[in-house]
C-alpha positions as CSV (number, residue, x, y, z in Angstrom):
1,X,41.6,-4.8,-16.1
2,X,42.1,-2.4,-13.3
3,X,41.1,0.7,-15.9
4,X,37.5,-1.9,-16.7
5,X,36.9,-1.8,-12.7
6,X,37.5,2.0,-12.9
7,X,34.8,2.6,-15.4
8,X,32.3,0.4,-13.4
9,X,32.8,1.8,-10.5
10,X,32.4,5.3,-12.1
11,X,29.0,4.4,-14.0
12,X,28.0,2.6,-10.6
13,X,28.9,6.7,-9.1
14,X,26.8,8.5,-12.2
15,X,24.0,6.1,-11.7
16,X,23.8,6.8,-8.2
17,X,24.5,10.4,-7.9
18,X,21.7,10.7,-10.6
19,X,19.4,8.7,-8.7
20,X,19.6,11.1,-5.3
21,X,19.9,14.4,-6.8
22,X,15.9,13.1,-8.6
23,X,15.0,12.6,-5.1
24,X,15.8,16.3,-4.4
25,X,12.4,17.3,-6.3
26,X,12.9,21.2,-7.8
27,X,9.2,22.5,-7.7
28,X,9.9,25.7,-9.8
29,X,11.4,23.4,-12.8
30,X,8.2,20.8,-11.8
31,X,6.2,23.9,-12.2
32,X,7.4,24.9,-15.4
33,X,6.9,21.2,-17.0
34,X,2.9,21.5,-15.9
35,X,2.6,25.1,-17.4
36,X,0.5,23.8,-20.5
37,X,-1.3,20.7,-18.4
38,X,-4.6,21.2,-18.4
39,X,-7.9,18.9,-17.4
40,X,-10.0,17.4,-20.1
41,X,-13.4,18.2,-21.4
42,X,-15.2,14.7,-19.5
43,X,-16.9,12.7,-22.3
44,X,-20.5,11.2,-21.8
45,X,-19.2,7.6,-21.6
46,X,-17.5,8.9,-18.6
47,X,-19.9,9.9,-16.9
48,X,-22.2,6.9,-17.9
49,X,-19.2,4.3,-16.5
50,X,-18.6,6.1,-13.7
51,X,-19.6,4.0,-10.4
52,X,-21.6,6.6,-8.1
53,X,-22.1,5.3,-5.3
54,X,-21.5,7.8,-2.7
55,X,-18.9,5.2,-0.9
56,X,-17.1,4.9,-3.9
57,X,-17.0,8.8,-5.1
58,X,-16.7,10.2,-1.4
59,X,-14.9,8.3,0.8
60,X,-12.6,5.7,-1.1
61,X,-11.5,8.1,-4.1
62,X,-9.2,10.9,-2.9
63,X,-10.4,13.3,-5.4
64,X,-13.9,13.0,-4.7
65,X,-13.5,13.2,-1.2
66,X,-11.4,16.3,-2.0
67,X,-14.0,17.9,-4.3
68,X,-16.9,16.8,-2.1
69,X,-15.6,18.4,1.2
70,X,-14.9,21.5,-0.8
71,X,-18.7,21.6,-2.1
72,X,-19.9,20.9,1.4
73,X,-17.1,24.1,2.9
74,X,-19.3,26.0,0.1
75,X,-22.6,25.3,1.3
76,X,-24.6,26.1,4.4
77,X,-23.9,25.4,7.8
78,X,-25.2,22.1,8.3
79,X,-23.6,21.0,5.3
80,X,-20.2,22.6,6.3
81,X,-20.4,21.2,10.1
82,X,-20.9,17.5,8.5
83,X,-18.1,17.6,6.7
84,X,-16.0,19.2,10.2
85,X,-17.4,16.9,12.8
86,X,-15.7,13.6,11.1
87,X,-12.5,15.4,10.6
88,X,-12.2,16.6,14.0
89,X,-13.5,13.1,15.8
90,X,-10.4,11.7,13.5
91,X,-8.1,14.2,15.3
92,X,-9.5,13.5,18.7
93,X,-8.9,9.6,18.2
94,X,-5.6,9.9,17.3
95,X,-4.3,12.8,19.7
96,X,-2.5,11.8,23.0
97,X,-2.6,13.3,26.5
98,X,-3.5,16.9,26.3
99,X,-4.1,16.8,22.9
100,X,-6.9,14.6,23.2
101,X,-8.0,16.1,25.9
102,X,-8.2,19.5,24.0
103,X,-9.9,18.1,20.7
104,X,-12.5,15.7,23.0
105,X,-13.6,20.3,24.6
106,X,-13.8,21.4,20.9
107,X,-16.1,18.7,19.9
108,X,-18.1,19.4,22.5
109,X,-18.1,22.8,22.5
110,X,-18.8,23.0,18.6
111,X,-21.1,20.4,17.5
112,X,-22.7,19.1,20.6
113,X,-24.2,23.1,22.1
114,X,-27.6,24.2,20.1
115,X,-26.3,27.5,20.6
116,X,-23.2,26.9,18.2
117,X,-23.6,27.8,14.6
118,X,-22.0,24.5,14.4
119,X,-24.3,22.5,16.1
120,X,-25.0,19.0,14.4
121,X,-28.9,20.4,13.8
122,X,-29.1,17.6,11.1
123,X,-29.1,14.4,13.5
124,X,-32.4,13.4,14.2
125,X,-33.7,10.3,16.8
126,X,-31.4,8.7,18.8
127,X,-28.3,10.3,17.2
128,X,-29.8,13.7,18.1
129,X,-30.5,12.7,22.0
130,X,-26.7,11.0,22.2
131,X,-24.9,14.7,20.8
132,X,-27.3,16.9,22.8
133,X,-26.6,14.8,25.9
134,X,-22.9,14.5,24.8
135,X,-21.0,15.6,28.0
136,X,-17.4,14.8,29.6
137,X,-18.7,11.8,31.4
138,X,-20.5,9.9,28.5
139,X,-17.6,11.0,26.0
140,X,-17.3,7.8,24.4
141,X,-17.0,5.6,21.2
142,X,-19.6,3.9,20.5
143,X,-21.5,7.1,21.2
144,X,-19.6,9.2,18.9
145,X,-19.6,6.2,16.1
146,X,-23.4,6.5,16.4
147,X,-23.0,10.3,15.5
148,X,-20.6,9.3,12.7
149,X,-22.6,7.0,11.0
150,X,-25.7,9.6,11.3
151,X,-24.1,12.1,9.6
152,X,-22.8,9.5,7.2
153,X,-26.2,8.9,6.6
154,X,-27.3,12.7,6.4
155,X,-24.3,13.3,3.9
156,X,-25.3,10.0,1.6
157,X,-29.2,12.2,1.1
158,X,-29.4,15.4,0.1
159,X,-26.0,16.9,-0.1
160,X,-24.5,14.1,-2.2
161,X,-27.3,14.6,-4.6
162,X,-26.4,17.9,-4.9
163,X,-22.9,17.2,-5.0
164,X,-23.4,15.1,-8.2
165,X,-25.4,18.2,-9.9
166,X,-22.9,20.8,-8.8
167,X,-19.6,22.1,-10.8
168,X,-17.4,20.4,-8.2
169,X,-18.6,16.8,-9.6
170,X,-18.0,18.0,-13.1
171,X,-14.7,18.9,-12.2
172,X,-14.2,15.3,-10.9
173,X,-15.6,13.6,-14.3
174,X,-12.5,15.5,-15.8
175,X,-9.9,14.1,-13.1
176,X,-11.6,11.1,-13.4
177,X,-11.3,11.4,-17.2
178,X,-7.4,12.6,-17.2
179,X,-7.0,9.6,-15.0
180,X,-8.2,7.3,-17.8
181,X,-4.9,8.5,-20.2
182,X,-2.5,6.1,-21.7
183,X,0.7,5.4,-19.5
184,X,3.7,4.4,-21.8
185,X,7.9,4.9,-21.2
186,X,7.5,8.5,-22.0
187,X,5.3,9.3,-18.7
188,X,8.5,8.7,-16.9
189,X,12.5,9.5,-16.4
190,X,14.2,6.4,-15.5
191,X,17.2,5.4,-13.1
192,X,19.6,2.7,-12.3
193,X,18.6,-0.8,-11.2
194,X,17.5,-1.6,-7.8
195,X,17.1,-5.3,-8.2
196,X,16.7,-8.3,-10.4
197,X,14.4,-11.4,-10.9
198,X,13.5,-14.4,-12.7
199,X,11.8,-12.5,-15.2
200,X,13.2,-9.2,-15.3
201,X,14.8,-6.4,-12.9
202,X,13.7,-3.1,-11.1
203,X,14.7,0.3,-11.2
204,X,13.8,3.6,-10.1
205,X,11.4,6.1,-12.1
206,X,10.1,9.5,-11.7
207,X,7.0,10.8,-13.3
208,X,7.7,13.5,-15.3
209,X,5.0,16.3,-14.3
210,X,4.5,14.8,-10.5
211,X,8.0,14.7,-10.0
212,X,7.2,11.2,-7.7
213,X,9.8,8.4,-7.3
214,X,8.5,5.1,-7.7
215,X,10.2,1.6,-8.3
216,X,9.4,-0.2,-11.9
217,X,9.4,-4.0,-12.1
218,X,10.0,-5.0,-15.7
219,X,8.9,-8.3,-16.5
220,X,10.4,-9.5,-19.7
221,X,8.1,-10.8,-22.2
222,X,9.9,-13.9,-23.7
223,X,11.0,-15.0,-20.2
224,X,7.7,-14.7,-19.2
225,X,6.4,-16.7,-22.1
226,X,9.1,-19.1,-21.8
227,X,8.6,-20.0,-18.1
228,X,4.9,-19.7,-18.5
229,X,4.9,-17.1,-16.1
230,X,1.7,-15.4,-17.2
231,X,-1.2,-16.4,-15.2
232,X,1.4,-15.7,-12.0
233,X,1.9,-12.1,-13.3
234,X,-1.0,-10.9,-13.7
235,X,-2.3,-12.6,-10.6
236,X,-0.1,-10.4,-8.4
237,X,-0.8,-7.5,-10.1
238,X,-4.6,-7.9,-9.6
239,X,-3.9,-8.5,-6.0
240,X,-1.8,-5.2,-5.6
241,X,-4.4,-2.9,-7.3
242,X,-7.0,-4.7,-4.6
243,X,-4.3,-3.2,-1.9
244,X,-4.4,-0.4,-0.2
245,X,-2.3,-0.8,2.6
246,X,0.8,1.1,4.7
247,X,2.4,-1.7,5.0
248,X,2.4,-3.3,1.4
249,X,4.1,-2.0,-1.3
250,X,1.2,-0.1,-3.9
251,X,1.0,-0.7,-7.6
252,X,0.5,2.8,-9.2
253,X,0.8,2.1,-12.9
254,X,0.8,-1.0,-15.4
255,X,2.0,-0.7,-18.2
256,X,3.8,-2.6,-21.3
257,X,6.5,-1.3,-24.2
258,X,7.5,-3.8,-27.0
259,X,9.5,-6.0,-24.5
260,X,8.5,-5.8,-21.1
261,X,5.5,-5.8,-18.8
262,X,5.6,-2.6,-16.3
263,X,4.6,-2.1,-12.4
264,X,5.1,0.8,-11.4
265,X,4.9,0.7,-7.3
266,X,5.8,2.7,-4.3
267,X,9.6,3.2,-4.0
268,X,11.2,2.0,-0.9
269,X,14.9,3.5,-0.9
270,X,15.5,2.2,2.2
271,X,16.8,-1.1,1.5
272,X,15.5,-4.3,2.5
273,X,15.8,-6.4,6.0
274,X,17.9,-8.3,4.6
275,X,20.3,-6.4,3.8
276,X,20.0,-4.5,7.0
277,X,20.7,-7.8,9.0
278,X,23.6,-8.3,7.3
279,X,25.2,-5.7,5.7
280,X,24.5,-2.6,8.0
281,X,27.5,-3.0,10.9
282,X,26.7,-5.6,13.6
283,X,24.5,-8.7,12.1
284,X,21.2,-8.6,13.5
285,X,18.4,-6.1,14.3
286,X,18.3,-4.3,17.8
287,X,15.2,-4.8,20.2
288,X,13.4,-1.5,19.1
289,X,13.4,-2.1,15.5
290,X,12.5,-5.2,15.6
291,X,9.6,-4.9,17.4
292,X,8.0,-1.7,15.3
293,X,8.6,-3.9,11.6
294,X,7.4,-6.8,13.3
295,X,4.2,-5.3,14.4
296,X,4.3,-3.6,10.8
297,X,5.0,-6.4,8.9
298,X,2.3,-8.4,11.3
299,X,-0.3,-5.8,9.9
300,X,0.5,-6.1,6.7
301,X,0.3,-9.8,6.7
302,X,-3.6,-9.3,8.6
303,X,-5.0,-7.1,5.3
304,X,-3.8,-9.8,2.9
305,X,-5.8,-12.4,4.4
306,X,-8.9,-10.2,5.4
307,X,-8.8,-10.1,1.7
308,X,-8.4,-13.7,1.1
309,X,-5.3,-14.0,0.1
310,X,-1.9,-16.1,1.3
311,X,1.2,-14.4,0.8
312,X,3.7,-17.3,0.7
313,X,7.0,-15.7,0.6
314,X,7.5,-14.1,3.7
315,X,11.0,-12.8,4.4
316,X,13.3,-10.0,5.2
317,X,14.3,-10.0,2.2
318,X,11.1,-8.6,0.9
319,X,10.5,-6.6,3.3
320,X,11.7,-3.2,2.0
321,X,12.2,0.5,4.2
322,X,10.7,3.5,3.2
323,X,12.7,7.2,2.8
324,X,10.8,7.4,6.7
325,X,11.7,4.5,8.0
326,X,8.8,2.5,7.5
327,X,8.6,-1.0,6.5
328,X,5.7,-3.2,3.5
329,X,5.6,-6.4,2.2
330,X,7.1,-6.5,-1.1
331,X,6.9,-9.4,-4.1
332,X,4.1,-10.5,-4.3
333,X,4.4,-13.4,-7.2
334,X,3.5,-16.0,-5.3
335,X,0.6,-14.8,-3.4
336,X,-2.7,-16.5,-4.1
337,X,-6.4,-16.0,-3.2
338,X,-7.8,-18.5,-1.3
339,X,-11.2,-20.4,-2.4
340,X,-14.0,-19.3,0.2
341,X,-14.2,-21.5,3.1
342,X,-11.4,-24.0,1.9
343,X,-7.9,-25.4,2.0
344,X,-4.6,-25.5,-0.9
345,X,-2.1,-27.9,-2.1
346,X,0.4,-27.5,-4.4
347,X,2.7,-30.5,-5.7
348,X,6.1,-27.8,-6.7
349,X,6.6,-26.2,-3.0
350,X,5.8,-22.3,-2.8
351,X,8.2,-20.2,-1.2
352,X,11.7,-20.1,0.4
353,X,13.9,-23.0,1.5
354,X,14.7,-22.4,5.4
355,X,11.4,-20.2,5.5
356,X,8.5,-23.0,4.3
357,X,6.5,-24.0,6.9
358,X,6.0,-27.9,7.2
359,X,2.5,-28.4,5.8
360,X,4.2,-27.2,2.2
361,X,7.2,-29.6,2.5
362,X,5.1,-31.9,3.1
363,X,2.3,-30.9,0.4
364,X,-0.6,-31.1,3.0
365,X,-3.6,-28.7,2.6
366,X,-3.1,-25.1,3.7
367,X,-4.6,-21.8,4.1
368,X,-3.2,-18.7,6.1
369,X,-1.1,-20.8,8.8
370,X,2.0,-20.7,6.2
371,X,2.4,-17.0,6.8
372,X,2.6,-17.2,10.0
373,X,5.4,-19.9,10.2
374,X,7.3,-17.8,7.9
375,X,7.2,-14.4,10.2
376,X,8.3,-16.3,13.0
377,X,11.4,-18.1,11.0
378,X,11.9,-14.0,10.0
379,X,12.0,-12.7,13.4
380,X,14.3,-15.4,14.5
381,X,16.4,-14.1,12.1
382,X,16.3,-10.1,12.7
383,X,17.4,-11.5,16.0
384,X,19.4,-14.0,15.3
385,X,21.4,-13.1,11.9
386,X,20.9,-16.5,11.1
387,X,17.4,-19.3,10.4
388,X,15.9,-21.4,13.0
389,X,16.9,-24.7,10.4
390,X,19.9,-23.1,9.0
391,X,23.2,-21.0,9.9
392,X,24.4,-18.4,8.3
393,X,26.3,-19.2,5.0
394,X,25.9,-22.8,5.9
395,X,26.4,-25.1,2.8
396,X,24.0,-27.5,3.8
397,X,21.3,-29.4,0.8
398,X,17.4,-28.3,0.8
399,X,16.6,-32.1,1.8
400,X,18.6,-31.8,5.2
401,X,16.6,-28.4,5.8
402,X,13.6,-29.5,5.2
403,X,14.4,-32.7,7.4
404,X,15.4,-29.6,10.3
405,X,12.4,-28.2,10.0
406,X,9.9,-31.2,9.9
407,X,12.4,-33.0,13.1
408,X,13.9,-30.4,14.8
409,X,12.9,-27.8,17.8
410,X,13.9,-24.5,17.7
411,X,17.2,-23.5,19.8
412,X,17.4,-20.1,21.4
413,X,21.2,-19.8,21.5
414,X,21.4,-15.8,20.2
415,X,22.0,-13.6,23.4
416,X,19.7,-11.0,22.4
417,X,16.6,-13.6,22.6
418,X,14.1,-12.2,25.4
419,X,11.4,-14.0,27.3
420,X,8.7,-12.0,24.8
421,X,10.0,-12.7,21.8
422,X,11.0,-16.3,21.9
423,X,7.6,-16.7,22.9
424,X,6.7,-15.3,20.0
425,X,8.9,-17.0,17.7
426,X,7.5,-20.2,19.5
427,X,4.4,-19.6,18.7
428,X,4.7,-19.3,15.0
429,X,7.1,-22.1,14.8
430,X,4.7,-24.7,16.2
431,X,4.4,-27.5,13.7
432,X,0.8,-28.3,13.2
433,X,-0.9,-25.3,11.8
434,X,-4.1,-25.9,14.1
435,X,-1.6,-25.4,16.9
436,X,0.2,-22.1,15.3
437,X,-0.7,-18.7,16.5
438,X,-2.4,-16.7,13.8
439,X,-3.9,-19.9,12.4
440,X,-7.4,-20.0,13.9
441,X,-8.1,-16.2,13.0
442,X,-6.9,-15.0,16.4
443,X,-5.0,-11.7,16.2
444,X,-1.3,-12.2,17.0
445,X,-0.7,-8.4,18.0
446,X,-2.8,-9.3,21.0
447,X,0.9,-11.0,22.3
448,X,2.9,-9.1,25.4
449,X,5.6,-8.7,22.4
450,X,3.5,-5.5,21.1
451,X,2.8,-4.1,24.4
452,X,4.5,-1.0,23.4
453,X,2.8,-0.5,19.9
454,X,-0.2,1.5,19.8
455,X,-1.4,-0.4,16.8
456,X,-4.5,2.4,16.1
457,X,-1.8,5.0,15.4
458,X,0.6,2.6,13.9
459,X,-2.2,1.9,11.4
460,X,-2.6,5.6,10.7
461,X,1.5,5.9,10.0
462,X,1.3,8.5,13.5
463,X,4.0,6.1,15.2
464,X,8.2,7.2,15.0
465,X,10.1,5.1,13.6
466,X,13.2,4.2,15.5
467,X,15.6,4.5,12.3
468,X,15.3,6.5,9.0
469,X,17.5,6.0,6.2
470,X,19.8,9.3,5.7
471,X,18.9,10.9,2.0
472,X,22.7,11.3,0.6
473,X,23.0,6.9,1.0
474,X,21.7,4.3,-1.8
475,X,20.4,0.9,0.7
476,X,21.1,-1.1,-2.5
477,X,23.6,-3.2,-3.8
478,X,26.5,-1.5,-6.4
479,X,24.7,-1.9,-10.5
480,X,27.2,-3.9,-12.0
481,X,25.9,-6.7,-9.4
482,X,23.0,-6.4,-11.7
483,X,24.0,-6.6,-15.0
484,X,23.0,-9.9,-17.0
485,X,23.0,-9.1,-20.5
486,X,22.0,-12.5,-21.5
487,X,18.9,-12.7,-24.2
488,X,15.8,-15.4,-24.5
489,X,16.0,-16.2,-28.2
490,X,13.5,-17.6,-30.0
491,X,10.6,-16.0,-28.8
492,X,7.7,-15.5,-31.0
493,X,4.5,-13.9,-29.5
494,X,1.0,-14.6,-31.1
495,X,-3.0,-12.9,-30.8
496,X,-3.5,-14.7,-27.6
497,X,-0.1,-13.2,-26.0
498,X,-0.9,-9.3,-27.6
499,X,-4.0,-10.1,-25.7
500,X,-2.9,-10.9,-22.2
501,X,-0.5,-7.8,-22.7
502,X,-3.2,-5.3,-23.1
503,X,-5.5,-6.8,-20.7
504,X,-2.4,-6.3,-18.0
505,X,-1.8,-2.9,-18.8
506,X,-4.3,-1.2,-17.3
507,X,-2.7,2.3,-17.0
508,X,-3.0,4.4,-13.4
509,X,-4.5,2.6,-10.1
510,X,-7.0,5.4,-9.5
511,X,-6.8,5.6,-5.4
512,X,-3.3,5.9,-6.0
513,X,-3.1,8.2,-8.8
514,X,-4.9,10.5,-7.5
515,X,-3.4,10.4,-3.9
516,X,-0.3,11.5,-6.2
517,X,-2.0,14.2,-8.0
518,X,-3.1,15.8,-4.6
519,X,0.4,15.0,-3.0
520,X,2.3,16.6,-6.0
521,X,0.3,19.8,-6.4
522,X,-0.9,19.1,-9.6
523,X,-4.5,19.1,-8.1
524,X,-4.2,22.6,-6.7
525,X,-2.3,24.3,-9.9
526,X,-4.9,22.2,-12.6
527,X,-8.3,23.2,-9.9
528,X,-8.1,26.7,-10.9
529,X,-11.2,26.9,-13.0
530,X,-10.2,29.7,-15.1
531,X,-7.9,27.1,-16.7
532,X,-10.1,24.6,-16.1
533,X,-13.4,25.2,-16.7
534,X,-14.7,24.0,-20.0
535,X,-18.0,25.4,-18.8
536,X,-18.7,23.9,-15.5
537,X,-22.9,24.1,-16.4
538,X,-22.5,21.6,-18.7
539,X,-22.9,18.7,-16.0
540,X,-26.4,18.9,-16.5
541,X,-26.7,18.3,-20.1
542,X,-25.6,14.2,-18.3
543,X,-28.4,11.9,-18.1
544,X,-29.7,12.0,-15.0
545,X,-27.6,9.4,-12.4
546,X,-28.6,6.7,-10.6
547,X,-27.6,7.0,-7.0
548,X,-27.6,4.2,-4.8
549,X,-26.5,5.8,-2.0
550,X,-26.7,3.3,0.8
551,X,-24.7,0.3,-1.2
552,X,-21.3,-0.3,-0.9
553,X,-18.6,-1.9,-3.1
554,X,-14.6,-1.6,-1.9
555,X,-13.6,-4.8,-3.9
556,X,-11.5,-3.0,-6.3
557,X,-9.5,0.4,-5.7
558,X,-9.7,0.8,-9.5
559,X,-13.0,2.8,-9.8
560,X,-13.3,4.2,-13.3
């Protein structure tokens, strides 16, 4: 027995040692793997599908932006100080102290002087009498928003026009069409389990050419079929191509082999709350920490329902760490979009037992105010090391819980509760939702809680986090916790179910893949156009497009 235990605990060693050292990414042997990688000749239907709106090409699709900055760097002046000015008004917003100070004198000094080469000679009206007035008194943001959005509306003309007839928007067709190739098992190395679920487990990948880590959920097929798990799958995998968040985990790829369904997602190697509550030297989280996830998770929480959407299974547990100590929302499989303007029931509870806020147990009607119930049993806990309704490792039935939560107040006892944050915590616990902060659309980071976040650069991932998880440890549990070799027998799968398995595999999430591409250096090595070319002139031989340039459509962040 004691030679079995030796074996696990040396493929548990192999698997992990494996995992780290992939994390260590050797960019001479990443090199030599992209040596014969080379961009595609676009094909017509390509560039007929594409959606060209400049919205869509310049500003929500990496590339384009990419390739569109580059053609405006190439052009004349006023093209090349339209595409500066926005990039150095982002600097100047986010800068502190002197900085700001400093980049608040260069905008001045560059784009708001007629004597400048770089003056914004484009603007004309009122957008031209706010930059040429522009001084150190009246340096403000709604006057340099106005400026933005004029040369937003100068860039949208002309220049994009010639953008779309220029070799730089060929060379996007062919990103655009490498983006479009099929993703199976063989785009990827894999590594040992993370995790395991209902339907399936996860475990680490690396794409082979990008050298990028990500996590892999693999839903199995017949459990899927068996539980009727379908219509909850692919609901929170069209929900996680709509996000594009810090602070929620990304899909990157879907994909399926002959017996599992495949999201590919960001890789948190951090380990999750949980496990950091309890399992990471004293139980609990200190102040510092739990104020920066909170305001995180808080954020995270806000751009699920400004698209609609209830999460329903808030908890530390799915909240997982990043390699820099920053913290999404994970597990999304029983989120759900809400019906415009009204309210949901559901007869089975959704959700947690000890994090369900009363309206569930009690299957009333329901929109976003469950959420916020279920942060603020969370942050009791990160506290707390324990639920407002239940101790730690209590044996206690759901029924007596649920009886807690619907009766009971909530006792402060913990001696690390401050005024702030039990105020907080009392806030979200209130037991009619009409009552509950966050419930009436009012913005809970307004609380004294976050006084110390600065949520602007928080948003942009500018803001330290007060831990990072050291590269040489695995935040996971050992992979013989995981193994389950058990089988659904039985199974048979018809036309209907080959159906829903192509319709879910959708391949690469395009604002992600390409952020990867760019990240990786695969953009830089496959831009040269001596590799590349495939005779750039050719863009013109495409039907004329039709540019809408003034319409807008950020629904889906899969734009092919």
């Amino acid at each position: 027995m004691s030679e079995l235990y030796d074996l696990v605990g040396l493929d548990n060693l192999v698997a992990n040692t494996a995992y780290l050292r992939a994390q260590q990414v050797d960019y001479d042997e990443l090199r030599k793997r992209r040596v014969s990688l080379t961009l595609p000749k676009p094909k017509n239907s390509s560039g007929l599908l594409l959606d060209r709106k400049y919205e869509s090409v310049c500003e929500q699709q990496p590339i384009g932006r990419k390739l569109f900055q580059e053609f405006l760097l190439a052009s004349n002046p006023q093209y090349v100080a339209a595409a500066e000015f926005p990039e150095e008004l982002s600097h100047w917003r986010f800068a502190e102290d002197e900085a700001r100070e400093k980049a608040k004198r260069s905008i001045l000094a560059k784009f708001c002087q007629p004597e400048s080469k770089s003056f914004l000679s484009y603007l004309t009206g009122e957008a031209a009498e706010i930059c040429k007035n522009l001084s150190n008194k009246n340096f403000d943001e709604e006057a340099l928003e106005q400026i933005k959005e004029a040369t937003r509306d100068f860039l949208r003309g002309k220049p994009f026009l010639e953008f779309m007839k220029s070799p730089f928007f060929y060379r996007f067709l062919q990103w655009k069409e490498y983006e479009k190739q099929k993703i199976t098992n063989k785009y990827f190395y894999e590594f040992r389990t993370l995790g395991k679920g209902g339907f399936g487990e996860v475990c680490a990948v690396q794409v082979k050419y990008t050298g990028q880590m990500y996590a892999c959920k693999k839903l199995d097929k017949s459990r899927l079929k068996k539980k009727g798990g379908e219509r909850f799958a692919l609901l929170e995998k069209q929900i996680l191509e709509k996000v594009n968040s810090l602070f929620i985990v990304n899909l990157a790829y879907s994909y399926n082999d002959k017996t599992h369904l495949c999201l590919v997602m960001d890789l948190m190697n951090g380990g999750d709350l949980k496990f950091h509550i309890y399992e990471l030297g004293e139980r609990g989280i200190r102040m510092e920490r739990l104020i920066y996830y909170t305001a995180q998770i808080t954020t995270g929480i806000l751009h699920l329902h400004s698209m609609d959407v209830v999460y329903r299974d808030m908890k530390p547990e799915n909240v997982l760490l990043d390699a820099k100590g920053q913290c999404r929302l994970s597990d999304l499989g029983l989120a759900v979009e809400l019906p415009k303007g009204r309210t949901i029931c559901q007869k089975v509870s959704a959700g947690t037992t000890g994090y369900m806020a009363p309206e569930i147990l009690k299957q009333e009607n329901y929109r976003i105010s469950v959420d916020w119930w279920a942060l603020g049993c969370s942050i009791y806990e990160m506290v707390a090391a324990r639920l407002p309704f239940k101790d730690f490792r209590e044996k206690v039935h759901n029924e007596e819980v649920t009886r807690r939560t619907l009766e009971d107040e909530c006792k402060f006892e913990h001696k690390n509760f401050d005024d702030p944050t039990k105020d907080l915590i009392s806030r979200f616990l209130r037991k009619k939702q009409l009552h509950r902060l966050g419930s009436r659309g009012e913005d809970p980071r307004s609380h004294r809680f976050f006084q110390s976040i600065n949520f602007h650069r928080l948003e942009a991932g500018l803001v330290e986090p007060p831990w990072v998880p050291k590269s040489n440890v695995v935040y996971a549990r050992n992979t013989d916790e995981f193994r389950d070799n058990s089988e659904v027998e039985n199974i048979k799968f018809d036309a209907k179910d080959e159906k829903f398995f192509n319709e879910f595999s959708t391949g690469a999430v395009s604002v992600r893949w390409q952020k990867e591409m760019i990240d990786s250096g695969v953009f830089d090595e496959l831009n040269d156009p001596k590799l590349n070319g495939h005779g750039c002139e050719s863009v013109h031989n495409y039907p004329e497009p039709k540019v809408t340039p003034c319409a807008t459509d950020s629904s889906n962040s899969k734009l092919n």
